[in-house]
C-alpha atoms as an extended CHARMM CRD file, in Angstrom:
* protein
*
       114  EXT
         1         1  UNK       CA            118.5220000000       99.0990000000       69.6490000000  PROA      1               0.0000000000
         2         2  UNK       CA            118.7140000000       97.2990000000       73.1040000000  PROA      2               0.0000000000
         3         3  UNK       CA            115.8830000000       99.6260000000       74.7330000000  PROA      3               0.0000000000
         4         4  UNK       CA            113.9140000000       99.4970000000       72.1240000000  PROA      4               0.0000000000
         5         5  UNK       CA            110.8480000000       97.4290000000       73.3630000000  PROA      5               0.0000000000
         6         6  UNK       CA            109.4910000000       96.6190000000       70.0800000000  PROA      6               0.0000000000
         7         7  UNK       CA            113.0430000000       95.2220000000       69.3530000000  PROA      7               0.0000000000
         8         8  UNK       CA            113.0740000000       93.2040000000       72.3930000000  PROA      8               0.0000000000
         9         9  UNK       CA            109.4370000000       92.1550000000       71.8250000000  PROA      9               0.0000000000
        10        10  UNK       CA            110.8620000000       91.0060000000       67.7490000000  PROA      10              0.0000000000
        11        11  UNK       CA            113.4000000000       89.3350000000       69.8660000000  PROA      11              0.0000000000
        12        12  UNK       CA            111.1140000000       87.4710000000       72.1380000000  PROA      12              0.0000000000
        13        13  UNK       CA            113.0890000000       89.1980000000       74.7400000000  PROA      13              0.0000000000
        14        14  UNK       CA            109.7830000000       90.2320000000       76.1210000000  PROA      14              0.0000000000
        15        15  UNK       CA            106.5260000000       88.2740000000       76.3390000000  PROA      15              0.0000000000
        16        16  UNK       CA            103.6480000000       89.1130000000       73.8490000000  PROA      16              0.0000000000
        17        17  UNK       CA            100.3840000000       88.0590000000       72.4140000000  PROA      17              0.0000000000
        18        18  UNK       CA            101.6530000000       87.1150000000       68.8030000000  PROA      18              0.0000000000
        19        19  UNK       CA             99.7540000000       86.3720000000       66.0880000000  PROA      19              0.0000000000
        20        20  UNK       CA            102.0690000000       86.2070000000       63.2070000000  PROA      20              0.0000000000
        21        21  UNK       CA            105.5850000000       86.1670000000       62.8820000000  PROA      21              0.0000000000
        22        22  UNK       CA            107.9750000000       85.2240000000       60.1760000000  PROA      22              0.0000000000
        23        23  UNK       CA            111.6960000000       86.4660000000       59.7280000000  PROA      23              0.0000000000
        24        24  UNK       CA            111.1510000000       89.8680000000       58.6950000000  PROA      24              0.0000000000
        25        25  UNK       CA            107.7800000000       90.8310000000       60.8610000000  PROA      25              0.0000000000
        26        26  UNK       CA            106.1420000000       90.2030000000       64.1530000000  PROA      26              0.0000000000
        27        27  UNK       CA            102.0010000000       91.0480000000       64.8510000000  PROA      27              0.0000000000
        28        28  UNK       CA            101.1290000000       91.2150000000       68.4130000000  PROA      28              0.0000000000
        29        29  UNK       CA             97.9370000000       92.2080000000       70.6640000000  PROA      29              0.0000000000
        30        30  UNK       CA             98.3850000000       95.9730000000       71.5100000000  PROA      30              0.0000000000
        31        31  UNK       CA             97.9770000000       95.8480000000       76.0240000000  PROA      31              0.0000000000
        32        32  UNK       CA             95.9480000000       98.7720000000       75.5180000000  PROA      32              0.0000000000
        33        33  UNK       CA             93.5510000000       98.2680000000       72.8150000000  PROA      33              0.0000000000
        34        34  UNK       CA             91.5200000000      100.9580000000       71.1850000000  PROA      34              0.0000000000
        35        35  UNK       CA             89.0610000000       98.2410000000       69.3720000000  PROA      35              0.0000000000
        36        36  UNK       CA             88.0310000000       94.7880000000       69.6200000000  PROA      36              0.0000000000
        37        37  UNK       CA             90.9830000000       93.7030000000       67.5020000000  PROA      37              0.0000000000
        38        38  UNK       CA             94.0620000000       95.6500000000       67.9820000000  PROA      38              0.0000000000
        39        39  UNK       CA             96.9660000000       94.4090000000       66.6860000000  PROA      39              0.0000000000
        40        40  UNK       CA            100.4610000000       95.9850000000       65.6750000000  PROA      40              0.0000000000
        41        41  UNK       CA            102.5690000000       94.8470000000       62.8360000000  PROA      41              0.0000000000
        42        42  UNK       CA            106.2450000000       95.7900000000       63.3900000000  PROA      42              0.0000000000
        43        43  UNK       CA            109.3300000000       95.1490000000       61.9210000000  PROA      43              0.0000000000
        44        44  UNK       CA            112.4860000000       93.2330000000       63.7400000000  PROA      44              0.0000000000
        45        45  UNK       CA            114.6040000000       95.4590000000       61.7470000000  PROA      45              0.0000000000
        46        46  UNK       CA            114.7080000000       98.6700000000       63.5880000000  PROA      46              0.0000000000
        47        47  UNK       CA            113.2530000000      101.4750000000       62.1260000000  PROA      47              0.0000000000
        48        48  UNK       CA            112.6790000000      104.6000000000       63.8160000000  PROA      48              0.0000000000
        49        49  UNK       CA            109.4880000000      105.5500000000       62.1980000000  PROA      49              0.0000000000
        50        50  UNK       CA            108.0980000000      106.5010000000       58.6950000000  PROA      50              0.0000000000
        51        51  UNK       CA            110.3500000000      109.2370000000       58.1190000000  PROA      51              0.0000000000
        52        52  UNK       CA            113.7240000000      106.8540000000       58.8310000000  PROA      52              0.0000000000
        53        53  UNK       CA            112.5780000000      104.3420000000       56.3140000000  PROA      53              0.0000000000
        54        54  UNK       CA            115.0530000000      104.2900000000       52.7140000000  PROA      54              0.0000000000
        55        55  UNK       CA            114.8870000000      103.2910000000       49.7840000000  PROA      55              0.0000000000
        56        56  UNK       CA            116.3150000000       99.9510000000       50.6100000000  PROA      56              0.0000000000
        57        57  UNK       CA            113.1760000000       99.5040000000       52.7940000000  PROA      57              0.0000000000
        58        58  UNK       CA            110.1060000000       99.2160000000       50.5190000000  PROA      58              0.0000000000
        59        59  UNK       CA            110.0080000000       96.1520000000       49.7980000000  PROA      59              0.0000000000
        60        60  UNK       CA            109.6460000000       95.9770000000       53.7470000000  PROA      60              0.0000000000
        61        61  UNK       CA            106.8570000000       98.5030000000       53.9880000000  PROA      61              0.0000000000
        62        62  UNK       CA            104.8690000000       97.0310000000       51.8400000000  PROA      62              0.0000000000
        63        63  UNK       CA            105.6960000000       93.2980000000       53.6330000000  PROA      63              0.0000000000
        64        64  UNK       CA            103.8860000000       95.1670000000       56.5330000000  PROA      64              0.0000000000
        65        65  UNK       CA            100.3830000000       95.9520000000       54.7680000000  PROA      65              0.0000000000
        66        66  UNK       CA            100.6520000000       92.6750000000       53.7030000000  PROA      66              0.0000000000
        67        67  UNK       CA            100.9570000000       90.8280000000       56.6820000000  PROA      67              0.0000000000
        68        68  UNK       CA             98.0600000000       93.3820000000       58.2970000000  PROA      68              0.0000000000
        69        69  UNK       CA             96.1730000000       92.0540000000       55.6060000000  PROA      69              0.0000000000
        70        70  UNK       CA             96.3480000000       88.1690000000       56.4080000000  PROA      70              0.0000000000
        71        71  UNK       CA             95.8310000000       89.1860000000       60.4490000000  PROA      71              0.0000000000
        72        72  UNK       CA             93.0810000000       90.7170000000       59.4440000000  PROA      72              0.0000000000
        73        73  UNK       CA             91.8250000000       87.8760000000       57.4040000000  PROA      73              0.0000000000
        74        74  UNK       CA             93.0440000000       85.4340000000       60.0100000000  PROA      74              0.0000000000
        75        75  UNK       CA             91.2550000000       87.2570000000       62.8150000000  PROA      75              0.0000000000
        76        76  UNK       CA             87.5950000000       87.3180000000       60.7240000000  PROA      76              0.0000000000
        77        77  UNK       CA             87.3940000000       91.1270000000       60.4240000000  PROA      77              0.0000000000
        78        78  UNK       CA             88.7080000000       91.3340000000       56.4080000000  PROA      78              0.0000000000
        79        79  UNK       CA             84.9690000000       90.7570000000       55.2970000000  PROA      79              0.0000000000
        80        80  UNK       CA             83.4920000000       93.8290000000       57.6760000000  PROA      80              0.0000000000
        81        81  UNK       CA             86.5650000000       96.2920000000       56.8310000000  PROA      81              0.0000000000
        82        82  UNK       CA             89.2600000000       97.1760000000       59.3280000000  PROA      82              0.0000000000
        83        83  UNK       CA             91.4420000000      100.4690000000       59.4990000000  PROA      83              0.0000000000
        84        84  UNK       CA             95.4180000000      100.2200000000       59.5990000000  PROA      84              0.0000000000
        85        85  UNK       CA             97.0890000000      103.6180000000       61.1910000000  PROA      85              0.0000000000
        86        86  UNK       CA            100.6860000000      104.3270000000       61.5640000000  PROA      86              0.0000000000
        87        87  UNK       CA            102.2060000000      107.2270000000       63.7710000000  PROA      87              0.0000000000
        88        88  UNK       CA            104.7490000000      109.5020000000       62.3960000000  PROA      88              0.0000000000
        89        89  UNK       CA            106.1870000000      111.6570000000       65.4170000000  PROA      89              0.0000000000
        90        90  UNK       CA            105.1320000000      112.9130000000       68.5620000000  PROA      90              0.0000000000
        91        91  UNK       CA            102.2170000000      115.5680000000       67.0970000000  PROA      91              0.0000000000
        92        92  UNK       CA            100.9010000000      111.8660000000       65.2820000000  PROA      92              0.0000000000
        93        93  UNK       CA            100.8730000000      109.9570000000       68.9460000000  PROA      93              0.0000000000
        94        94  UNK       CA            103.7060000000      107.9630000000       67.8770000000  PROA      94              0.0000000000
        95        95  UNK       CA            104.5680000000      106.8330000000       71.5420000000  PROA      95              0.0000000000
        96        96  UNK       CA            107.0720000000      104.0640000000       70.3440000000  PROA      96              0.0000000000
        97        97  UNK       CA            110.0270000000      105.1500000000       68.4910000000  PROA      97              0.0000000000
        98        98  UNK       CA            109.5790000000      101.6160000000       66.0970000000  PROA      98              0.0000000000
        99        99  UNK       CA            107.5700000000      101.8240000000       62.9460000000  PROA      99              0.0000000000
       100       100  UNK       CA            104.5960000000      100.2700000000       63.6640000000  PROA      100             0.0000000000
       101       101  UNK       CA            101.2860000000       99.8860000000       62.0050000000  PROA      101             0.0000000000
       102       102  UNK       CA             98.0710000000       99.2240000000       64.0510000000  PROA      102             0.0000000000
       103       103  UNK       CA             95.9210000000       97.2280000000       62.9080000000  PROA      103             0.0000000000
       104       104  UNK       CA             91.7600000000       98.2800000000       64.3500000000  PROA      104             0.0000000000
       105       105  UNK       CA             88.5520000000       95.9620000000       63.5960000000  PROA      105             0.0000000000
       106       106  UNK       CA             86.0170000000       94.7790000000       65.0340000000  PROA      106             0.0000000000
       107       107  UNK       CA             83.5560000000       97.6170000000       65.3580000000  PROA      107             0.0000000000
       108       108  UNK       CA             82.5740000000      100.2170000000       62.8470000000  PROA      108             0.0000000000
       109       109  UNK       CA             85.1050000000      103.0330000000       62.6560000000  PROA      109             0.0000000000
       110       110  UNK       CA             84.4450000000      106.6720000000       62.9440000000  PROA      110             0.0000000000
       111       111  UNK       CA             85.8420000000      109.3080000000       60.7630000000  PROA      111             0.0000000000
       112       112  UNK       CA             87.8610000000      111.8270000000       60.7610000000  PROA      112             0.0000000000
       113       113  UNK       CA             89.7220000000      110.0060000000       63.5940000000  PROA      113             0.0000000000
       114       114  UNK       CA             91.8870000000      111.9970000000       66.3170000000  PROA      114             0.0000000000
């Protein structure tokens, strides 16, 4: 989608903070972070959200937690524990109409979140 910003970010249309890419996925620092570390781990394929992903997408769903899980590694906050948190729809706060998975660390989380 060419208004997609998460596209355009995939892209490098648009400038980010990236922290890991390879061919299928992109991590980049979230410009509003809601934790010390706050990254989001996104797809170049577009996918509207959780509830637009198909069968032929697993394989990339699971490539996300995956990469979340070296970021997470590679930014020192595996050991300590960090949370990962994807949207699904507007009631969720998903503000970005790209699957995206946020990766939180740094601090100690609180629960129940929202």
């Amino acid at each position: 989608m060419e208004d997609c910003i998460f596209c355009r970010i995939g892209k490098r249309e648009i400038e980010s903070m990236v922290v890991y890419e390879d061919r299928e996925v992109i991590a980049f620092r979230d410009i509003n972070p809601q934790a010390p570390v706050h990254i989001l781990v996104i797809p170049k394929k577009h996918v509207a959200g959780v509830n637009d992903l198909g069968t032929e997408d697993q394989t990339l769903a699971g490539r996300l937690i995956l990469v979340a899980q070296k970021v997470a590694r590679q930014e020192g906050i595996a050991r300590n524990g960090y949370r990962l948190v994807i949207n699904s729809g507007e009631d969720a706060g998903q503000a970005v109409h790209h699957l995206h998975l946020h990766l939180l660390g740094g601090r100690k989380m609180k629960w129940p979140p929202g």
